[in-house]
MARBA-379489 format. One record per residue (C-alpha): residue in three letters; x, y, z; residue number from 1. Coordinates in Angstrom, 2 decimals. Layout:
residues N
ALA:X:Y:Z:NUM
...
***
This chain:
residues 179
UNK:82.07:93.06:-78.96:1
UNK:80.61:93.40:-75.26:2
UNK:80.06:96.43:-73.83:3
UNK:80.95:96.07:-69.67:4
UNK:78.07:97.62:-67.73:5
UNK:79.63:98.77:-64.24:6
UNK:76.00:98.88:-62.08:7
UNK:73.94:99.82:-58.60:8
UNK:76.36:102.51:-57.31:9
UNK:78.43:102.76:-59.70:10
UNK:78.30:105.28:-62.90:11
UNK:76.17:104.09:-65.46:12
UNK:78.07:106.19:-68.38:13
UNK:76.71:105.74:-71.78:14
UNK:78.48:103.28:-73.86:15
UNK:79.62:103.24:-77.54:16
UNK:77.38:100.66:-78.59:17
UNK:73.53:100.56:-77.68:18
UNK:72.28:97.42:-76.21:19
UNK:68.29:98.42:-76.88:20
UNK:66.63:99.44:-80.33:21
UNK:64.30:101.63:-81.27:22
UNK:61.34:99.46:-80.60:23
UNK:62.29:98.89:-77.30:24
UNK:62.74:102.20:-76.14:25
UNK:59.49:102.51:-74.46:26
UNK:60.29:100.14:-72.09:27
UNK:63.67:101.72:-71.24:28
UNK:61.31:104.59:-69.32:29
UNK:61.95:103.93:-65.57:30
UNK:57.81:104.96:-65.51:31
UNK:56.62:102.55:-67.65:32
UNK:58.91:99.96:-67.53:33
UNK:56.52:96.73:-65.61:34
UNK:60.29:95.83:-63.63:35
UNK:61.53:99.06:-63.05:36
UNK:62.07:99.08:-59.01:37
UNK:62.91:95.22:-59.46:38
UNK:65.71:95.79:-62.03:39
UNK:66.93:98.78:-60.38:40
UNK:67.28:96.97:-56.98:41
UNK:68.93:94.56:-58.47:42
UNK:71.88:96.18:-59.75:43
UNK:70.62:96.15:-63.68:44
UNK:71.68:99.04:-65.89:45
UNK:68.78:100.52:-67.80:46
UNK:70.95:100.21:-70.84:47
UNK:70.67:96.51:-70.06:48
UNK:66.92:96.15:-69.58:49
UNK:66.12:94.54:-73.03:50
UNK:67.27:91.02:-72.39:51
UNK:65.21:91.04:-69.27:52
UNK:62.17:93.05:-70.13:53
UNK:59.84:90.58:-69.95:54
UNK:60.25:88.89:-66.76:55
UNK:62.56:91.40:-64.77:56
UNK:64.78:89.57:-62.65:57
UNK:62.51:87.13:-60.93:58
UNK:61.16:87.44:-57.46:59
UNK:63.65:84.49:-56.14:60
UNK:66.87:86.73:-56.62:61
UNK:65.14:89.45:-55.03:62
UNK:64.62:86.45:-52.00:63
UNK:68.07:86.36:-51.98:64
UNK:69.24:89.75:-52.25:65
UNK:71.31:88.98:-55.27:66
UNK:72.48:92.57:-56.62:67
UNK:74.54:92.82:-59.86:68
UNK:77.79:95.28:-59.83:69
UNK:79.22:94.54:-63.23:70
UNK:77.46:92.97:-66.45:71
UNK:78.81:92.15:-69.73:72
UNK:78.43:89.07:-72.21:73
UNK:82.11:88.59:-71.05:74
UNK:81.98:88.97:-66.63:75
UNK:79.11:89.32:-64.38:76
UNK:79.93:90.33:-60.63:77
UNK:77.25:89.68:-58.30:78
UNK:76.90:89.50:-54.44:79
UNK:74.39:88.24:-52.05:80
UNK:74.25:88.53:-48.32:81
UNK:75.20:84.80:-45.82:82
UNK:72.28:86.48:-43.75:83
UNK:69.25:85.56:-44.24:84
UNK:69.88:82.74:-46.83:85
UNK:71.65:80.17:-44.38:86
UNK:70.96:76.78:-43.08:87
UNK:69.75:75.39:-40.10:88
UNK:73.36:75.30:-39.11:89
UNK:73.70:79.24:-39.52:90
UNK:75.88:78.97:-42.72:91
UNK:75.04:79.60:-46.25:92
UNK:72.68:77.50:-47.56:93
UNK:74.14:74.96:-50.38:94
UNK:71.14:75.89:-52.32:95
UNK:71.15:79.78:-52.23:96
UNK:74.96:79.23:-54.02:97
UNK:73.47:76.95:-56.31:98
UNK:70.94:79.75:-57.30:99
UNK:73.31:82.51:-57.30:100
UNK:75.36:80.43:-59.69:101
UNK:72.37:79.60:-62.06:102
UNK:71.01:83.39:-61.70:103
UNK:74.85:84.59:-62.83:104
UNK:75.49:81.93:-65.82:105
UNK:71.89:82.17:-66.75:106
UNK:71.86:85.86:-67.33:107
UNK:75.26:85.53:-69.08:108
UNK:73.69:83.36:-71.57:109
UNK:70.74:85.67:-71.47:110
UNK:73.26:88.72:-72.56:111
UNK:75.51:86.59:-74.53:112
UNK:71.75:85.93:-76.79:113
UNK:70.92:89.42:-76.89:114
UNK:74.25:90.83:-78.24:115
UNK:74.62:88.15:-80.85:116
UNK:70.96:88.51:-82.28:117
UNK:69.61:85.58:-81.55:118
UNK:66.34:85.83:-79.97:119
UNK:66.67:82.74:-77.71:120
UNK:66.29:82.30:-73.83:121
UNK:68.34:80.43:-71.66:122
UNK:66.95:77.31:-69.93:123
UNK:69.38:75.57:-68.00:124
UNK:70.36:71.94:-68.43:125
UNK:73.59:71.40:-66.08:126
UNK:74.21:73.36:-62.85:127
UNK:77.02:71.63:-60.65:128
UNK:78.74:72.98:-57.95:129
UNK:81.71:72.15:-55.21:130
UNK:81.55:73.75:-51.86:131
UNK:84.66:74.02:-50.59:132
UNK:84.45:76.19:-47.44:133
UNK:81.65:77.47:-45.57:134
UNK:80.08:80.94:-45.85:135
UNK:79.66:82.31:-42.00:136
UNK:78.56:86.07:-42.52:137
UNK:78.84:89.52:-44.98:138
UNK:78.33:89.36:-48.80:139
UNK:78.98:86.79:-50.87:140
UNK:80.64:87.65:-54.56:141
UNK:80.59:86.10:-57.75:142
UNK:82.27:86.35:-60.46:143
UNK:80.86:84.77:-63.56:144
UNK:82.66:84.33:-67.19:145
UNK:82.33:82.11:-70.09:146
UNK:83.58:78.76:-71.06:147
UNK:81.78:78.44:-73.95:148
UNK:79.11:80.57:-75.66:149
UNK:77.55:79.09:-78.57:150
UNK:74.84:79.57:-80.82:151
UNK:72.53:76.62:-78.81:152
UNK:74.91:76.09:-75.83:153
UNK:76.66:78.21:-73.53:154
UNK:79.01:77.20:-70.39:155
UNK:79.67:79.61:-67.70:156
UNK:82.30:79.17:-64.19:157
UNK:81.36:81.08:-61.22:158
UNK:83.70:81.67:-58.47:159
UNK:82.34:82.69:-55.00:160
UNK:84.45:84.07:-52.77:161
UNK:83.85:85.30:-48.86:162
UNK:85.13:89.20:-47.74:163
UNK:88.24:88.03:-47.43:164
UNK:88.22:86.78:-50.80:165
UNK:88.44:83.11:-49.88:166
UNK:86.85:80.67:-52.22:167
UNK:83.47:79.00:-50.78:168
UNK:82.53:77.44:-54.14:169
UNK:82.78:76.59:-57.67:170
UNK:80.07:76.01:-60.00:171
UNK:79.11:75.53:-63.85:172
UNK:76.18:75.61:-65.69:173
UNK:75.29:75.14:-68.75:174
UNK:72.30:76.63:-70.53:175
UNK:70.56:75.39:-73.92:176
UNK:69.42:78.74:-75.93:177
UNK:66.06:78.20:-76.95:178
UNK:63.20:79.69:-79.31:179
***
């Protein structure tokens, strides 16, 4: 079962179930963890830094300003700021969506890995995604969940809305889980 991981300024309460062994305790220590400041500005629980111990976050969603506020194998919330990642026309770059999306559905599959055991890494193979209005301003949010999370193959949908909670786009990816 996935544990929901409520982030950034939110409590980070313990949860019944421990996402980290032993082993990995070490690098749960905000001091000796290499991604420490990068996770935590990101929005990622400690509780959650196994699956992403070795390469943090990535310095791309940093570019972006993606920050997590809710991670589970089941829904990740994310949002990202229209400033700053726009297009020449001063509206939210096509591409910065498209990354938001694959940073969301990737870590999903990332999670969905961890929980079930299975010492794979998602590398994505499908990322598609409909604009359908354009983002002018304040924080983009996603919300990502599963269509399909398999033992080789997952599929994730990510919704981004505006403030207002208008829909500016609709992806899916789909990763391929492997060794």
């Amino acid at each position: 079962m996935s544990q929901n991981h409520t982030t950034a300024s939110a409590s980070n309460e313990s949860s019944d179930s421990r996402h980290t062994s032993e082993a990995e305790a070490p690098l749960r220590a905000t001091t000796e963890h290499p991604f420490a400041d990068q996770l935590t500005r990101a929005g990622v629980p400690e509780e959650l830094w196994g699956p992403f111990g070795k390469f943090g976050v990535g310095p791309l969603v940093e570019k972006l300003g993606i920050v997590f506020t809710e991670m589970s194998t089941r829904r990740l919330v994310a949002t990202m700021p229209v400033e700053g990642n726009t297009q020449v026309a001063g509206i939210l770059h096509g591409g910065a969506s498209a990354a938001l999306a694959e940073t969301l559905g990737s870590f999903g599959a990332a999670l969905h890995s961890f929980e079930q055991g299975l010492g794979k890494r998602p590398v994505g193979v499908d990322l598609n995604s409909t604009h359908h209005r354009a983002g002018v301003s304040g924080l983009v949010t996603a919300v990502c969940t599963p269509i399909f999370l398999g033992s080789r193959i997952t599929t994730h949908e990510i919704i981004m809305s505006d403030e207002q909670g208008k829909r500016l786009c609709t992806s899916r990816i789909t990763n391929m889980l492997v060794e």
